[in-house]
N, C-alpha and C positions, 0 to 999 in steps of 0.2 A: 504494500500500500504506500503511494507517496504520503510524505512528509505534509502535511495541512501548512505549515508556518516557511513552506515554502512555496516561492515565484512562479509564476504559471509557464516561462519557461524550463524549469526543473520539471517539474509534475508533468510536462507533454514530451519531455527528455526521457524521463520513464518507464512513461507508457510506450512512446516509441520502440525503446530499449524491448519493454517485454512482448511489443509486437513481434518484433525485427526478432527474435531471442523461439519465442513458440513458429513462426513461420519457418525458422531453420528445424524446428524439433520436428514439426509436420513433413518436412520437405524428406528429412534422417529417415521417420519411419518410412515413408510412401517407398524409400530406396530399401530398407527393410522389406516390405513387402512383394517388392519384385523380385528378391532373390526366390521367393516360394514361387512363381509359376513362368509358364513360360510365356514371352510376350508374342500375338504374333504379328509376325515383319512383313505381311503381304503389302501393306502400305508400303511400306523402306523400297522393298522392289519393285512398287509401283511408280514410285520417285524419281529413284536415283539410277544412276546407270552403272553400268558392271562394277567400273573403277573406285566409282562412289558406293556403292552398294560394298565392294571390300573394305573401304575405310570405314564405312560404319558398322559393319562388321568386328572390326579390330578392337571394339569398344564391348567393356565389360558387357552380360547380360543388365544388370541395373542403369548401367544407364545409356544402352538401345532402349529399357523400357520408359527411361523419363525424357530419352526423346522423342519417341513416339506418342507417350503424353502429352509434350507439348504439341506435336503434328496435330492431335486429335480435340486439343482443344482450339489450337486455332481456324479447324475444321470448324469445329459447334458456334465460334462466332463469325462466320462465315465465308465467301471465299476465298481459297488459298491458291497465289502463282505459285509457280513451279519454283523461281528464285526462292521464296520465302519459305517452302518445304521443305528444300535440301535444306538448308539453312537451319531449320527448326532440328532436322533431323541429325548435322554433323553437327551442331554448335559447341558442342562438350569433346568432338573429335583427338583435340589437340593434348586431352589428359594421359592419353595411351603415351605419350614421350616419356612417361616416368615409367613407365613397366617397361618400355623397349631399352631404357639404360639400366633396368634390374634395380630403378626404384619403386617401393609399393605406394602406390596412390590408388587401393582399391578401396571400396566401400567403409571399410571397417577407419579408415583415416579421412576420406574425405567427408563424410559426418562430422567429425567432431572441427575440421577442418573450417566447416563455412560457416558453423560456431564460435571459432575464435576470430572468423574474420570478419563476425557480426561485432562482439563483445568487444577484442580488441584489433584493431587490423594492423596498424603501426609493424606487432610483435613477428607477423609472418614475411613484411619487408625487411624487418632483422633478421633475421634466421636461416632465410632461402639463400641458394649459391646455384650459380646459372652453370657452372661444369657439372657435364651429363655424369653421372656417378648414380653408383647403387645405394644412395643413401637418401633419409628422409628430408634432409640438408633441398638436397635437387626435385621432391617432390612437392616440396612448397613452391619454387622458383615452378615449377610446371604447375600446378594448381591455379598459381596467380595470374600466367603468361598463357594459357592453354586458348584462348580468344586468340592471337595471334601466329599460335602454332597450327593450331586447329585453320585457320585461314590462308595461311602456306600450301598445308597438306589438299585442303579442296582445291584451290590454286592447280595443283600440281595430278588430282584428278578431273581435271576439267570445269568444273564449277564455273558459273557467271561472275563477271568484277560485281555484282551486286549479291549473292550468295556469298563468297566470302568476303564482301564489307561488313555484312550481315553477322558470321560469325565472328568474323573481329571486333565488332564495337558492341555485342550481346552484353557486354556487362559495365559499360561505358554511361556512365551520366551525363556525358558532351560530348557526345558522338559529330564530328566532324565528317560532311559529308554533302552528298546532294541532296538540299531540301524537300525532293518526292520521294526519297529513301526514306527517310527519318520515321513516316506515319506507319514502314513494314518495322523498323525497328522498335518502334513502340510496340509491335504488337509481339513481336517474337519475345520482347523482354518480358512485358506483364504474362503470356504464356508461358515461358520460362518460372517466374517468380509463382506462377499457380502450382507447378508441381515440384 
């Protein structure tokens, strides 16, 4: 419970806090409960093409299922281009760079992971180290950087300049860009932020 004898910017600080704080605990379980079934990807290969279809492949089961997630909610609020699909679907692509240097950034770390970088963020721009290594050192530095890697990697399977702007600026709050991009990045972000 906030403080009564405190300013109404503390008490919206807060409640921010325990928004921002249960939205990540919701977001932990939903990636809990994908590991129990299997998601299915007839969408993914309805999307994406061969190249694209293996990179998102490359990604854990949990989160092919919370990108599909998002695909399907941006579905329920209505039409989706094909740029804004791949997009929905690699956006988290670029986290596989930590298990391909033999660092683990699977499920069990990246939970507690966008916890501490609701609660404190500063602590994981201390700690991460951009040489690829099999340590958790390097799976922060890809947890934080994964927008940008993940944007390379579609890049490099063929993806549109506007699917990977898409995945690069997904967690960006001044996303630089062409101002008829920005209303697809709004939406990939708030479907993001739902699951």
């Amino acid at each position: 419970m906030a403080d009564p004898s405190a300013g109404f910017s503390a008490v919206f600080s807060q409640r921010m806090f325990r928004r921002g704080a249960l939205y990540r605990v919701r977001q932990f379980w939903n990636g809990a409960r994908s590991l129990l079934g299997k998601a299915d990807e007839s969408l993914a290969e309805a999307v994406l093409s061969p190249e694209q279809l293996a990179l998102f492949r490359r990604m854990p089961a949990d989160a092919r299922f919370h990108s599909l997630a998002v695909l399907s909610t941006l579905h329920r609020q209505g039409a989706v281009a094909q740029d804004l699909a791949a997009a929905a679907l690699l956006h988290d692509v670029g986290k596989v760079a930590a298990t391909d240097a033999g660092a683990y950034l699977g499920f069990w770390l990246r939970g507690p992971l966008v916890l501490l970088e609701t609660m404190a963020p500063g602590w994981l721009l201390r700690l991460q180290d951009a040489r690829p290594a099999g340590r958790v050192r390097y799976a922060l530095h890809v947890h934080l950087q994964h927008p940008a890697i993940g944007a390379r990697w579609a890049q490099a399977a063929g993806c549109s300049a506007l699917t990977c702007w898409l995945i690069e600026q997904h967690q960006s709050k001044a996303a630089a860009g062409p101002a008829e991009w920005r209303p697809l990045l709004e939406r990939l972000q708030n479907a993001d932020s739902q699951n």
